[in-house]
FIMI-253520 format. One record per residue (C-alpha): residue number from 0; x, y, z. Coordinates in steps of 0.05 Angstrom, whole numbers, always signed. Layout:
<atoms>
(atom NUM, (X, Y, Z))
...
</atoms>
This chain:
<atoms>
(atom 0, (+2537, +3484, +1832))
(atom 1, (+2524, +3440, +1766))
(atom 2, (+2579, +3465, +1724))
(atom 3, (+2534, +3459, +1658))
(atom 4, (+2481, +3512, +1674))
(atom 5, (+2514, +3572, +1648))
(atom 6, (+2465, +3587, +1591))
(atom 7, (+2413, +3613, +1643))
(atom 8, (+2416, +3673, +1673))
(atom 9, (+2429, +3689, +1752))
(atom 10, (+2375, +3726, +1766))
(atom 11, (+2320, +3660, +1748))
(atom 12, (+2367, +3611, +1792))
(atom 13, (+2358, +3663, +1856))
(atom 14, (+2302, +3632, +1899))
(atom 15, (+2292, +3705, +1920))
(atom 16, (+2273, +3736, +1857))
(atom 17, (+2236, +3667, +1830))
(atom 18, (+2216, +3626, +1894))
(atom 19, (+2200, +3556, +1875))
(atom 20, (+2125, +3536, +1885))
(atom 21, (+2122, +3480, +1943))
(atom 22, (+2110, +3414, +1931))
(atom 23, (+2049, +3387, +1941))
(atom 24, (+2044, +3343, +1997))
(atom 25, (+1999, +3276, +1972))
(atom 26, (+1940, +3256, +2017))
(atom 27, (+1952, +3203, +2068))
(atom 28, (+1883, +3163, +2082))
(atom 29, (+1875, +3152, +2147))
(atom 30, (+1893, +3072, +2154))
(atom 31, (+1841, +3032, +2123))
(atom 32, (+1799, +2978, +2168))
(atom 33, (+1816, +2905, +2165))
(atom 34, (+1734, +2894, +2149))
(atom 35, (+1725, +2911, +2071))
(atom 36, (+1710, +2973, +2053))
(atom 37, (+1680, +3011, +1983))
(atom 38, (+1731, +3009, +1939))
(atom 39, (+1767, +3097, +1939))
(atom 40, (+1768, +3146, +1879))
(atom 41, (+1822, +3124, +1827))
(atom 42, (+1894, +3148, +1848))
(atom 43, (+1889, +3206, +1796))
(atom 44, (+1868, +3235, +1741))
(atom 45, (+1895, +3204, +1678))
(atom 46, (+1941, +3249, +1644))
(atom 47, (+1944, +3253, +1562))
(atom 48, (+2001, +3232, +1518))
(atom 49, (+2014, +3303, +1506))
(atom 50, (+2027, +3321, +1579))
(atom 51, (+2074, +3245, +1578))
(atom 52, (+2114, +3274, +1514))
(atom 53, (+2125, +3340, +1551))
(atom 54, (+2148, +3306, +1610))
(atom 55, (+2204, +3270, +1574))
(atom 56, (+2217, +3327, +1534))
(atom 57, (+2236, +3366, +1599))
(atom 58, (+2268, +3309, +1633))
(atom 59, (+2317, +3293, +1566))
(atom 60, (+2341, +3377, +1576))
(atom 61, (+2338, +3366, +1655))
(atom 62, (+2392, +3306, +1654))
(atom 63, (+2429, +3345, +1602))
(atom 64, (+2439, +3406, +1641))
(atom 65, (+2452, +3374, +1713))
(atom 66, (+2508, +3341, +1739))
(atom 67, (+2485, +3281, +1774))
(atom 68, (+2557, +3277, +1814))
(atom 69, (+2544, +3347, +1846))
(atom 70, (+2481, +3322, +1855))
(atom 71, (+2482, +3264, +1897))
(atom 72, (+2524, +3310, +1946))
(atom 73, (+2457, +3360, +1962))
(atom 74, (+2411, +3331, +2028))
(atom 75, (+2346, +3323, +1987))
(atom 76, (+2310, +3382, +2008))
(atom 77, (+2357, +3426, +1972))
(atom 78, (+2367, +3377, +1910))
(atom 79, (+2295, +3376, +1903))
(atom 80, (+2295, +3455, +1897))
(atom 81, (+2358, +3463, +1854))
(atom 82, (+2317, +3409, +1809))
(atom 83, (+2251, +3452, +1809))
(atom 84, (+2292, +3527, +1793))
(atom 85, (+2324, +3488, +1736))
(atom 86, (+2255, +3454, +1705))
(atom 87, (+2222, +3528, +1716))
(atom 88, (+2280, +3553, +1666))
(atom 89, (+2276, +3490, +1614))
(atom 90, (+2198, +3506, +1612))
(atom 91, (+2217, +3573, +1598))
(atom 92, (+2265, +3576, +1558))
(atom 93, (+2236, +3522, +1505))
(atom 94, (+2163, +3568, +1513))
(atom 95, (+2128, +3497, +1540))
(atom 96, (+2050, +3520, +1555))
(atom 97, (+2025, +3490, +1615))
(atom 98, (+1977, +3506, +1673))
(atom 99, (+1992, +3520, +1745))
(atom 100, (+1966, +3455, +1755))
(atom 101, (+2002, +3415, +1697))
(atom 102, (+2061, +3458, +1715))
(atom 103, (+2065, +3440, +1791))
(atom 104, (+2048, +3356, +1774))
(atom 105, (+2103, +3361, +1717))
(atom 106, (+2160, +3386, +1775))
(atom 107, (+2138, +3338, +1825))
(atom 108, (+2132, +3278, +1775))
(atom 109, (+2208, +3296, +1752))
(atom 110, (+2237, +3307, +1823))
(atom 111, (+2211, +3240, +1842))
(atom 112, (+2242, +3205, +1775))
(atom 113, (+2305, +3238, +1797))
(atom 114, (+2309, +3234, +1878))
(atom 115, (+2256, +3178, +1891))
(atom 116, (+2212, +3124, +1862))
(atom 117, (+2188, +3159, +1799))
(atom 118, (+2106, +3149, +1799))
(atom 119, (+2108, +3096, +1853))
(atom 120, (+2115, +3153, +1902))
(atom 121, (+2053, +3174, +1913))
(atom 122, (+2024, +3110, +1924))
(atom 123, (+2074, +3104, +1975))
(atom 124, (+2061, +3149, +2009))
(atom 125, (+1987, +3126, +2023))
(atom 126, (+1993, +3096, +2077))
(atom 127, (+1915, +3054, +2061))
(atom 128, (+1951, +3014, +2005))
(atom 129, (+1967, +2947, +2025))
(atom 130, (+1995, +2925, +1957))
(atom 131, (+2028, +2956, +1896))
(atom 132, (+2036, +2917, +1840))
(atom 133, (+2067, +2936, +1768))
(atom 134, (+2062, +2898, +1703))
(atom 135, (+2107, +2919, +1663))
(atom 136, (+2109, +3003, +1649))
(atom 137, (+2033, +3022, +1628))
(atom 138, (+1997, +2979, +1686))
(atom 139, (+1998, +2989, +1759))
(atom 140, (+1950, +2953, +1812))
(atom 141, (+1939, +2965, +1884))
(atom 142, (+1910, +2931, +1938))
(atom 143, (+1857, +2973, +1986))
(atom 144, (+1805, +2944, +2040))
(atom 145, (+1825, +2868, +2010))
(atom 146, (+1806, +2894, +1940))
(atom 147, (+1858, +2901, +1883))
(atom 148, (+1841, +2962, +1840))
(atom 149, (+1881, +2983, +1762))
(atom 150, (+1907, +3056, +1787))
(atom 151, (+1929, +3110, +1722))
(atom 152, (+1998, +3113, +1744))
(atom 153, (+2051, +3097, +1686))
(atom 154, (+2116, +3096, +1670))
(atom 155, (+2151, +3128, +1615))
(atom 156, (+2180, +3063, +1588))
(atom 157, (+2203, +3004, +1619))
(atom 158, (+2276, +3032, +1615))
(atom 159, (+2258, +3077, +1669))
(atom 160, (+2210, +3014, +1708))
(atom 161, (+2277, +2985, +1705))
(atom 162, (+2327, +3037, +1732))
(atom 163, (+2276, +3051, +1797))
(atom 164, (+2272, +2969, +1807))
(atom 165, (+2361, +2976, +1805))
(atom 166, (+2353, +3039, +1855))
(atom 167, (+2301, +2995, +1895))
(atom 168, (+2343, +2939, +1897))
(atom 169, (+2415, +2977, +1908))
(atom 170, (+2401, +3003, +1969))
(atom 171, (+2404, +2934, +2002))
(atom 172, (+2457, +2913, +1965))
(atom 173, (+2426, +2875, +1917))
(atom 174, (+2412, +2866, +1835))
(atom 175, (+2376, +2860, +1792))
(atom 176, (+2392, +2850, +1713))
(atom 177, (+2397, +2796, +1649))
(atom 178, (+2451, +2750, +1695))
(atom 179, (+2402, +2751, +1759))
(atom 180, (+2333, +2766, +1738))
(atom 181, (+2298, +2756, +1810))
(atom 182, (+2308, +2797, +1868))
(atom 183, (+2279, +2807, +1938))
(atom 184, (+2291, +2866, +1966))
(atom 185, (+2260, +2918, +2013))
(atom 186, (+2249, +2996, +2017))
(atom 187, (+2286, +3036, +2070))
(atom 188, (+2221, +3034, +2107))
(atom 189, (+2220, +2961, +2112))
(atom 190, (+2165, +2948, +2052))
(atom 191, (+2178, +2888, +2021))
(atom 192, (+2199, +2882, +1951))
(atom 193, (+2195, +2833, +1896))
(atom 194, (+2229, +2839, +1831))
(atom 195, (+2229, +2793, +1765))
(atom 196, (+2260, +2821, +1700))
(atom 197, (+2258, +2806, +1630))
(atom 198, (+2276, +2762, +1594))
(atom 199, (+2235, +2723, +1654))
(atom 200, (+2176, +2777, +1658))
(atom 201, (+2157, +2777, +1576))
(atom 202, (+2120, +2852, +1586))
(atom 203, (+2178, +2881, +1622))
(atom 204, (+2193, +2888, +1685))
(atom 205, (+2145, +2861, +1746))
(atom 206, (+2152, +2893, +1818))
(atom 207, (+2112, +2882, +1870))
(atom 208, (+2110, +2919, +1934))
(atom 209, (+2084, +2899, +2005))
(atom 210, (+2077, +2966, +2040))
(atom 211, (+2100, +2976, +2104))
(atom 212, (+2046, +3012, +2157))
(atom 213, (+2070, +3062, +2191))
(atom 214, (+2015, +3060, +2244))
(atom 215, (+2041, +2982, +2271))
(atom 216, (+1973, +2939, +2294))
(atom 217, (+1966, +2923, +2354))
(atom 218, (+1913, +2862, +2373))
(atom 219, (+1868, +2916, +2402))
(atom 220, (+1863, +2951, +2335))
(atom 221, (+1849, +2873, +2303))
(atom 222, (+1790, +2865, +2362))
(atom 223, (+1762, +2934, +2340))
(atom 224, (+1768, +2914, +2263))
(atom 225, (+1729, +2845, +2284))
(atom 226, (+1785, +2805, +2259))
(atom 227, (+1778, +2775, +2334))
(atom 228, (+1738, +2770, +2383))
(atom 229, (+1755, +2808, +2454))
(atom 230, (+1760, +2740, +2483))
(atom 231, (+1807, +2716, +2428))
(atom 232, (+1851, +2778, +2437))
(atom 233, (+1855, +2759, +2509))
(atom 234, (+1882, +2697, +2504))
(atom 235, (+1931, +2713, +2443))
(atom 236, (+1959, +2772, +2481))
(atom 237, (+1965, +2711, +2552))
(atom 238, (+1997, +2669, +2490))
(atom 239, (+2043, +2720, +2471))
(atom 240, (+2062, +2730, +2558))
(atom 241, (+2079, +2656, +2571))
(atom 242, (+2118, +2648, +2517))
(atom 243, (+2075, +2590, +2482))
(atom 244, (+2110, +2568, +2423))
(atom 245, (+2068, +2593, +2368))
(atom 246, (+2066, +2582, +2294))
(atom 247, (+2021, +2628, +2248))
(atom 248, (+1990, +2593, +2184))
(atom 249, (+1962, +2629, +2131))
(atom 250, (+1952, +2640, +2054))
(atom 251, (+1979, +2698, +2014))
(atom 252, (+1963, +2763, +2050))
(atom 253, (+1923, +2742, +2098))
(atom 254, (+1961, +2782, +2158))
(atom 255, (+2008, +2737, +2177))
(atom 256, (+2064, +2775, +2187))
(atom 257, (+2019, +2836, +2222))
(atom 258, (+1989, +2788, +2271))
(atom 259, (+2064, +2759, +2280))
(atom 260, (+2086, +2837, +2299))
(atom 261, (+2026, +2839, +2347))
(atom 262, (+2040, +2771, +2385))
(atom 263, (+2109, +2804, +2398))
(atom 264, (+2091, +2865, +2436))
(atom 265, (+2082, +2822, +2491))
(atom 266, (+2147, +2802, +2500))
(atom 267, (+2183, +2823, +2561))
(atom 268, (+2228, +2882, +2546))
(atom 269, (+2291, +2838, +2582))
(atom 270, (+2283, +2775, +2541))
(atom 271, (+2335, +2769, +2483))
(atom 272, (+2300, +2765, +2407))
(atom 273, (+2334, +2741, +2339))
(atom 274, (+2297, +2747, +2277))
(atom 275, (+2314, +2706, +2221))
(atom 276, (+2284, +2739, +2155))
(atom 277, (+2290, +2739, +2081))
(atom 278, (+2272, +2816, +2074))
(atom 279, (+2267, +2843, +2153))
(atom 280, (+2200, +2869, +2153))
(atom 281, (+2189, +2854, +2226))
(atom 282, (+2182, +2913, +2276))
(atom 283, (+2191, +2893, +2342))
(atom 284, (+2190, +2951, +2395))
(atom 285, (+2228, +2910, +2445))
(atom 286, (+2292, +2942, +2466))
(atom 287, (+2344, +2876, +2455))
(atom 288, (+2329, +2852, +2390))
(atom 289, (+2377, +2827, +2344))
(atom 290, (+2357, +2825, +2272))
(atom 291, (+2386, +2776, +2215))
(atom 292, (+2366, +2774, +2149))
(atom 293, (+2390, +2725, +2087))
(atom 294, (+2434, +2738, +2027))
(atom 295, (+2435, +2715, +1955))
(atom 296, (+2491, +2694, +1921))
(atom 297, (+2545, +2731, +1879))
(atom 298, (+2564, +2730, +1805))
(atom 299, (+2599, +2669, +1817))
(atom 300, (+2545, +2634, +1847))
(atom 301, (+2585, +2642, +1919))
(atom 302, (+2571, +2677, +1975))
(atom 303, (+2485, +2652, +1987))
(atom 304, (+2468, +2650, +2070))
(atom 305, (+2406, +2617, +2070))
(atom 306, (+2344, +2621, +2124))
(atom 307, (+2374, +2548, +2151))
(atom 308, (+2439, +2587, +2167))
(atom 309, (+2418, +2635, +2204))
(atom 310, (+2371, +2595, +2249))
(atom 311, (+2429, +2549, +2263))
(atom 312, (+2475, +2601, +2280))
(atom 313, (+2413, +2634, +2324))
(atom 314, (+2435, +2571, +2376))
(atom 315, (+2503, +2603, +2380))
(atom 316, (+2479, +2684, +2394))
(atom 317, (+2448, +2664, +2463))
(atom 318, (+2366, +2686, +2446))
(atom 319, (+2315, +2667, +2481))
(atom 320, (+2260, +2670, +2431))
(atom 321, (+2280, +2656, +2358))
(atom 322, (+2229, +2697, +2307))
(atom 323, (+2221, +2658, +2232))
(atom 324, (+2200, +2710, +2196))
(atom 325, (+2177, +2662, +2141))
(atom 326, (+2185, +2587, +2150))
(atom 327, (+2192, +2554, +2079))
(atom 328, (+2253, +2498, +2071))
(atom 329, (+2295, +2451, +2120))
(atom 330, (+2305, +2510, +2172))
(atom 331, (+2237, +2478, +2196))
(atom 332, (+2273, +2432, +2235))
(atom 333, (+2327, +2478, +2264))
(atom 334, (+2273, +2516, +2291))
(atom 335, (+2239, +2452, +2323))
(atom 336, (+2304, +2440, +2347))
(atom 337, (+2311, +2499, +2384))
(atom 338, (+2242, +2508, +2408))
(atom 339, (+2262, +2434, +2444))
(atom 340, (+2312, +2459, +2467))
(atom 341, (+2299, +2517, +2520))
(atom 342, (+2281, +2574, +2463))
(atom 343, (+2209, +2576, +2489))
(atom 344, (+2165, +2631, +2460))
(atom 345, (+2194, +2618, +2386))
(atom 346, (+2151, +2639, +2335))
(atom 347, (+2150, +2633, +2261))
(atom 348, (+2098, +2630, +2203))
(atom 349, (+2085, +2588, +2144))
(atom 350, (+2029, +2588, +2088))
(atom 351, (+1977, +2535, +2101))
(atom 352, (+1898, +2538, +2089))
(atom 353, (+1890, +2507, +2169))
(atom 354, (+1920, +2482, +2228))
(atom 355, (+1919, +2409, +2209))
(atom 356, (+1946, +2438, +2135))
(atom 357, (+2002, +2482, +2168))
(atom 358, (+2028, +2412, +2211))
(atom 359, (+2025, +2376, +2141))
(atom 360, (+2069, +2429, +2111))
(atom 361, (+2121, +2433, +2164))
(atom 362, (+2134, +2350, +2159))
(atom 363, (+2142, +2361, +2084))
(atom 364, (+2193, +2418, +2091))
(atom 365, (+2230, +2379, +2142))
(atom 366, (+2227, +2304, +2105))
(atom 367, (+2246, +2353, +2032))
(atom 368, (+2301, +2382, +2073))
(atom 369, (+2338, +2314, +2067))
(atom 370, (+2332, +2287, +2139))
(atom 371, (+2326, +2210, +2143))
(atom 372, (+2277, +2214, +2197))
(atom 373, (+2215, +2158, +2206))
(atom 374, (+2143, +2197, +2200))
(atom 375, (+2132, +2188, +2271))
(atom 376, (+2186, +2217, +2296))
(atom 377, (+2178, +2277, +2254))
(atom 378, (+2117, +2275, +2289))
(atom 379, (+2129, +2274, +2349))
(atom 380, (+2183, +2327, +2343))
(atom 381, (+2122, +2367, +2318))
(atom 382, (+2082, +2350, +2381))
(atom 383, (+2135, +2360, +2437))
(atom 384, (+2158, +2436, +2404))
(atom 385, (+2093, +2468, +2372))
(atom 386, (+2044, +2491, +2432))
(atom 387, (+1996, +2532, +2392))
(atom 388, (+1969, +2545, +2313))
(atom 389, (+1936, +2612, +2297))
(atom 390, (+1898, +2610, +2232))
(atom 391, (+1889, +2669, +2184))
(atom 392, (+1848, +2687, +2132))
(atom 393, (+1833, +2737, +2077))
(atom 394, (+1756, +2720, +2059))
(atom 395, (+1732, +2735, +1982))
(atom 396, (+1705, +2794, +2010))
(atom 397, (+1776, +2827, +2027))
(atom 398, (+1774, +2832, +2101))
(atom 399, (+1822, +2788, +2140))
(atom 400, (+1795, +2732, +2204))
(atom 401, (+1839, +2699, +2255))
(atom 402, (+1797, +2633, +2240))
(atom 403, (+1837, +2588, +2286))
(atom 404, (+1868, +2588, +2350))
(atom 405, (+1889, +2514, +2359))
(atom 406, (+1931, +2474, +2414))
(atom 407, (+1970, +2420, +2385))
(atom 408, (+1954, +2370, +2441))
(atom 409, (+2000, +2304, +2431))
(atom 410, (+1989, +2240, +2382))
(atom 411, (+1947, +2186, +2381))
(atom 412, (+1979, +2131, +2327))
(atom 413, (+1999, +2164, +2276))
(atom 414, (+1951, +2221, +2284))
(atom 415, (+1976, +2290, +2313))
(atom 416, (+1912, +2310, +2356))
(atom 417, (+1896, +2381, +2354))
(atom 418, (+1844, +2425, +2403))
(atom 419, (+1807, +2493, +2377))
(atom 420, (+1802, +2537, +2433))
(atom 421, (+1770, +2592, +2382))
(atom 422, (+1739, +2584, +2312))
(atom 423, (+1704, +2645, +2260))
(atom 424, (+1647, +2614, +2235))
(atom 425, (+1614, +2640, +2170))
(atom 426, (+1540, +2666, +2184))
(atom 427, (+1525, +2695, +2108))
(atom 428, (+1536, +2758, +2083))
(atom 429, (+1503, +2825, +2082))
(atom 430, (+1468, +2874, +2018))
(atom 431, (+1538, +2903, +2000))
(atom 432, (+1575, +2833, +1992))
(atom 433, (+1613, +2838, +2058))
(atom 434, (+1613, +2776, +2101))
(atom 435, (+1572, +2773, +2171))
(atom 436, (+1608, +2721, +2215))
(atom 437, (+1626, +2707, +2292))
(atom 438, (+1689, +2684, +2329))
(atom 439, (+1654, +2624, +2371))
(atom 440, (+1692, +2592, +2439))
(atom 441, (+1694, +2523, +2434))
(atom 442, (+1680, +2507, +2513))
(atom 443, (+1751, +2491, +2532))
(atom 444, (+1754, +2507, +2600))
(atom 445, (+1820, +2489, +2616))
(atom 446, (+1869, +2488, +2558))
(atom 447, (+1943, +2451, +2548))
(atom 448, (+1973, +2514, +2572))
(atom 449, (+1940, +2525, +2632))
(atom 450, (+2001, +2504, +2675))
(atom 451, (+2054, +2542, +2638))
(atom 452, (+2001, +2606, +2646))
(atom 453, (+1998, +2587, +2728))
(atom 454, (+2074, +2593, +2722))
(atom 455, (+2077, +2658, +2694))
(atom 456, (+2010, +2682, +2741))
(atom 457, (+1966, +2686, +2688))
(atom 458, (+1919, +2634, +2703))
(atom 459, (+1857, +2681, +2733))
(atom 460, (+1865, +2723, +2665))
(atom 461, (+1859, +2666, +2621))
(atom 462, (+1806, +2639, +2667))
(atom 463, (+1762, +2699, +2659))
(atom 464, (+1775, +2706, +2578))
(atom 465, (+1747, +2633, +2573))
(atom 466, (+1699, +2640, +2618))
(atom 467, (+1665, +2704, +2583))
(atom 468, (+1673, +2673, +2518))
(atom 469, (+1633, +2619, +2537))
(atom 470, (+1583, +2668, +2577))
(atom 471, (+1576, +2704, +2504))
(atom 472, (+1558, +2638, +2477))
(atom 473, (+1504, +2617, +2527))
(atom 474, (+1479, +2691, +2507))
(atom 475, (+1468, +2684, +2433))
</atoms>
């Protein structure tokens, strides 16, 4: 099969007469709460130098006796095996000593350097790591319950960092390298992926990983985590029915784009979607969902469709909501635009510390975006397209709040006048460090929305969520 292998005997490359020990499978966690939680064991065990000089030992004969063409033609099941009868040779021909154990993490570590991420894979595959982050070849973080941990995982150098950040990057058609140092990119899965190179990144390479659950949240799971109340969930999921235009506001891994995915399971499965993203990370379930996603330039500098261009050519695909994964330039008025414009039920997020932040943000992208518009009617753009700002937050003790759920209710002056329907207020924390608080009702009785909810017949359910959220108030 690899041409170069015929040193070794036939008899040690039968499975029959030497059956290859399975792989082990890593533990999965089961998926972590959104409430903070004890920080887990370390990732592994650290291994010594001695076991990391064996390794490349084995890995220098392994490249030399494959062929990587024949290779790349095997399903990975059975490249992973022909990879694990050849390594059991290499160890015994060169007399390497090593225990069952050492022995069984030395054949996985080198089938995932060859086939898949190298030592990023089993952090991967945990599915309770928000977060992987790796500083150049001898560090790598994660993120678990809100809490960023150093892990023992390493690379060999930061020549082989590199080569899994060009595998990364390559499978979405995309670079990285000296000419175009900063990539995003995303895993197969849908993780997103962030990439800067040297001569940028002065310790080698820096990648950064957003893991993608495979468990999606829904907004009951975020009422049973306490990242809402009931009553909050009730109206977010009416929200998500009458097709409110909604923008989410939040800082740096707060949620955003999970509470984004949950909004959207309560689309109707016959309305048309578009996403516009820079790395598609969005899973909607609906069944007509068309999904776009931006593309960096070429070589030459040529080539670059930016976020702006794909909202703007949204207006021409027929959708009735338009999704922003990420609103950060001059497509903040495109999507104004077309939320004015019959596209009810848009949604998009930005990154803003509150409501009355998130409505600053959006008239800076718009007046940086080059449009020669006064303030006011900025403004009032603003006023006549957004219908409601939910506000997250990740608080210092890790766990993530939906602090906000705001109407934008017109202008006064100058002034865009806003309404909280539901705020998390901050009640002190417990022995362990973790934050006691309660979502509080504000009173509304009858918010902006109450007519388009009549339209759509949900006007008794929204009348009962307020209702018992102020009943819960009057209670405490």
């Amino acid at each position: 099969m690899f041409g170069k292998r015929t040193n070794v005997g036939a008899e040690t490359r039968k499975r029959t007469s030497e059956p290859a020990a399975p792989a082990p499978k890593p533990m999965v966690a089961a998926p972590a709460p959104v409430a903070s939680a004890p920080p887990p064991a370390p990732v592994e065990q650290r291994k010594s130098e001695q076991y990391y000089a064996t390794k490349g030992m084995i890995f220098a004969a392994l490249i030399e006796a494959i062929d990587l063409a024949q290779l790349s033609k095997l399903d990975p099941d059975s490249a992973r095996e022909e990879i694990r009868d050849i390594v059991h040779e290499i160890v015994a021909i060169k007399n390497v000593v090593l225990s069952i154990s050492e022995q069984e993490d030395l054949l996985e570590d080198i089938c995932n350097d060859v086939l898949g991420y190298g030592p990023l894979e089993p952090l991967l595959m945990r599915d309770d790591i928000a977060d992987v982050m790796v500083n150049g070849a001898s560090k790598t973080y994660i993120e678990v319950g809100g809490k960023i941990q150093l892990t023992s995982v390493r690379f060999r150098d930061n020549a082989q960092l590199m080569n899994i950040c060009q595998r990364i990057v390559s499978q979405v058609g995309r670079r990285v390298d000296d000419s175009s140092p900063i990539c995003d990119a995303r895993l197969l899965d849908g993780s997103r992926v962030n990439v800067i190179a040297p001569p940028l990144a002065i310790d080698g390479p820096a990648l950064t990983i957003r893991k993608f659950r495979k468990d999606k949240l829904t907004l009951d799971q975020l009422i049973r985590y306490a990242s809402i109340s009931p009553e909050g969930g009730e109206v977010l999921k009416i929200i998500g029915r009458v097709r409110c235009n909604v923008l989410i506001s939040g800082g740096t891994g707060s949620g955003k784009t999970t509470l984004l995915n949950c909004l959207t399971n309560y689309i109707d499965a016959d309305e048309r979607v578009i996403t516009c993203e820079d790395a598609a990370e969005l899973q909607l379930q609906q069944p007509h969902v068309v999904r776009l996603e931006t593309r960096p330039p070429n070589l030459e500098g040529q080539g670059a469709v930016t976020m702006r261009d794909l909202v703007k050519n949204c207006l021409r695909m027929r959708p009735e909501r338009i999704i922003v994964g990420e609103v950060r330039g001059p497509e903040a008025f495109d999507l104004l635009q077309a939320m004015n414009t019959g596209h009810d039920g848009s949604m998009g997020t930005l990154h803003a510390n509150s409501p009355r932040e998130a409505l600053s943000r959006l008239e800076s992208m718009i007046t940086m975006g080059g449009f020669s518009l006064p303030a006011k009617t900025i403004r009032e753009m603003i006023v006549t397209s957004i219908d409601i700002i939910v506000q997250a937050a990740r608080l210092r003790d890790g766990s993530r709040r939906i602090t906000h759920i705001t109407e934008v209710l017109g202008q006064e002056g100058d002034v865009v006048t806003l309404q909280d329907l539901f705020i998390y207020e901050i009640l002190g924390e417990d022995s362990s460090g973790r934050i006691i608080g309660r979502h509080r009702s504000t009173g509304i009785g009858r918010p902006r929305f109450w007519e388009r909810a009549r339209y759509y017949g949900e006007e008794n359910r929204l009348a009962a969520a307020l209702d018992a959220a102020t009943v819960d108030e009057a209670i405490d």
